[in-house]
N, C-alpha and C positions, 0 to 999 in steps of 0.2 A: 504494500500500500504506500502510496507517495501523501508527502504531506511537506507542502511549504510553509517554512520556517519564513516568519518576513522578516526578515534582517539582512544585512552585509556582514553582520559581525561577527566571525570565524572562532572568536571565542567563545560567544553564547552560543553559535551551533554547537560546539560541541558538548557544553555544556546539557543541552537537550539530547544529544546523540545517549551521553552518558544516563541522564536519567533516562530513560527509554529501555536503554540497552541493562547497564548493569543490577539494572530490581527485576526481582521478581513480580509477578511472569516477563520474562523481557517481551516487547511491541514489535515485532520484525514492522516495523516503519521505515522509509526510506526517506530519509530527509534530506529537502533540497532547500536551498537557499538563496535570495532575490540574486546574489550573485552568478547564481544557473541559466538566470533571464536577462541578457545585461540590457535589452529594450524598454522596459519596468524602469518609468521615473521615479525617481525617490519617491517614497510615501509622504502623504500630508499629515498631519496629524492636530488636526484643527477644532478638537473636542476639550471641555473644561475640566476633564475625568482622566485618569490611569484607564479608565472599563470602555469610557468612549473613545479615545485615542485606543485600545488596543481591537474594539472591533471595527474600527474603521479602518484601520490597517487591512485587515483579516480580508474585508469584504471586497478592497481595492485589488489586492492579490488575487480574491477568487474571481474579481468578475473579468480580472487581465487574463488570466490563466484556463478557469474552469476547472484549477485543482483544487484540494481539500487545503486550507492554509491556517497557521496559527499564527497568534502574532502576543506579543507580550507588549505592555506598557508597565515601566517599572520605574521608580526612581527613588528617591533618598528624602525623610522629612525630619527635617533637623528642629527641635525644640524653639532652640533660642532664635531661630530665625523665621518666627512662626510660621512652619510647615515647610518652607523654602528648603530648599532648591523644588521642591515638587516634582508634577509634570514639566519642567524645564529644566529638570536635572542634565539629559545631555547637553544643552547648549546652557547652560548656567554662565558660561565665561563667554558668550558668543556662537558664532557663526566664525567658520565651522568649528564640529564641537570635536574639542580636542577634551582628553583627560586629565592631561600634566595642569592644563593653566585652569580647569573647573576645580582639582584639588587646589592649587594653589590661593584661589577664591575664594573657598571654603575655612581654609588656613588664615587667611587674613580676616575675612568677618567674623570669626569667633577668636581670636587672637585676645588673649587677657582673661577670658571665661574658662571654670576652673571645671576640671574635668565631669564632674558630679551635676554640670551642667549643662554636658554639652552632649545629653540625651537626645539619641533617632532612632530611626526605624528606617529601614530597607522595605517597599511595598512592592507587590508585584501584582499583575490583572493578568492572566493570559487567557485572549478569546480564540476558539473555534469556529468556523464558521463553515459548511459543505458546500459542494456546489447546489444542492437542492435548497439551499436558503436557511438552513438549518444553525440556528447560534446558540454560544455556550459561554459560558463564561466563571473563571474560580481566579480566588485569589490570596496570595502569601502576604505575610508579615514577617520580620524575624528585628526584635530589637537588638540595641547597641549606643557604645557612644562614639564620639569623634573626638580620634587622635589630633593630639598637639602635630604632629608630624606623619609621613608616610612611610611607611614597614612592609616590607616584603615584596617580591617581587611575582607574584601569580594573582592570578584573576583579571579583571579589568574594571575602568569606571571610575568607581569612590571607595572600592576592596582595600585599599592600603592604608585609609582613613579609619575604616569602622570596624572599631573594636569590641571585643566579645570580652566584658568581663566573665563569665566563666571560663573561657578558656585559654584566658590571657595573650590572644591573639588578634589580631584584622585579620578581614578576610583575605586578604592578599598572603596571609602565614600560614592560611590553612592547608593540610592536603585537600588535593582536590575530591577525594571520597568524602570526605568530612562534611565541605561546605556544600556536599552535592546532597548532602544530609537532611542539612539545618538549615539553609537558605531560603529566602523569603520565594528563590522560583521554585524551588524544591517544593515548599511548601503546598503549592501553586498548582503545579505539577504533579503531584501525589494525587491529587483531586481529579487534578484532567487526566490521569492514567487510569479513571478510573472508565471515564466519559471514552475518551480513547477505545479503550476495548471492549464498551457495549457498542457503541457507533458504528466500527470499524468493524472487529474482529469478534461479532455475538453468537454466543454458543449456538450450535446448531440445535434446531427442537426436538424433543428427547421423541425417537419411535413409539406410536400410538399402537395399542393392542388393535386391529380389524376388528369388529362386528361381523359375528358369522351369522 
């Protein structure tokens, strides 16, 4: 079964390849990615929501395509910055959205604020949507707070910033089994695997005794 991933971003692909693949029951899903389509204009994403931005993604995909597509809206809501970066988590620092100079943003408006303060959360919406018109939608949480500075080199985004007091890491420290755990698309994800394999892959119905 094919299913477009709407993204570019070769790190959240895999990060979905992974949850898919490594849980039980694994999804024999074949994920493609807008990068598969290179005529697909960048996506709009012109909704006041993580839920509205991620099925409008979903829908743009399927109606270019005609294949089954997910699409994720997720971003970072920092306490002291009531709720900010939000839905504009990617481009927080501009056009284009780079990650070095949104951390480094991030870093300087909370600059002085003392760690016990500088409580977020990680959200994530990922929608579903089929070619028959069909929509879905679940979504992750996973709190944390935000590092004085950037630690580690894995994951991608605002991972090096948000730290996990239990496990005295950012995401960027984590292995990637870990955070494919606990993360707010995990989260997210666990839900829609579930959606996934009634949708997709539904048990066949069980043989009826005949009436003789």
């Amino acid at each position: 079964m094919r299913v477009i991933l709407a993204t570019r971003n070769l790190g959240k692909l895999r990060e979905f390849e992974a949850l898919t693949r490594d849980q039980s029951p694994s999804l024999p899903i074949q994920w493609l990615a807008l990068n598969d389509f290179p005529s697909l204009p960048e996506l709009a994403e012109p909704g006041p929501t993580f839920r509205a931005n991620a099925l409008g993604k979903a829908e743009q995909v399927v109606n270019a395509t005609g294949i089954a597509a997910l699409a994720d809206d997720s971003g970072l809501m920092v306490d002291a910055l009531n709720g900010l970066p939000g839905i504009n988590s990617a481009r927080f620092a501009g056009v284009p959205k780079n990650d070095q100079r949104n951390n480094e943003k991030l870093i300087r408006l909370l600059k002085g604020i003392p760690l016990e303060r500088r409580t977020a959360r990680f959200v994530c919406v990922l929608a579903l949507v089929l070619p028959d018109g069909q929509k879905f939608t679940t979504e992750g949480f996973c709190e944390g707070l935000i590092a004085e500075e950037m630690c580690g080199q894995g994951g991608f985004g605002y991972d090096p910033l948000f730290f996990l007091p239990g496990y005295g890491q950012t995401f960027a420290e984590l292995s990637q089994m870990l955070k494919n755990a606990i993360s707010h698309r995990a989260v997210a994800m666990e839900k829609m695997r579930f959606l996934l394999q009634v949708l997709l892959f539904p048990e066949p119905e069980p043989l009826r005794r005949p009436n003789f």
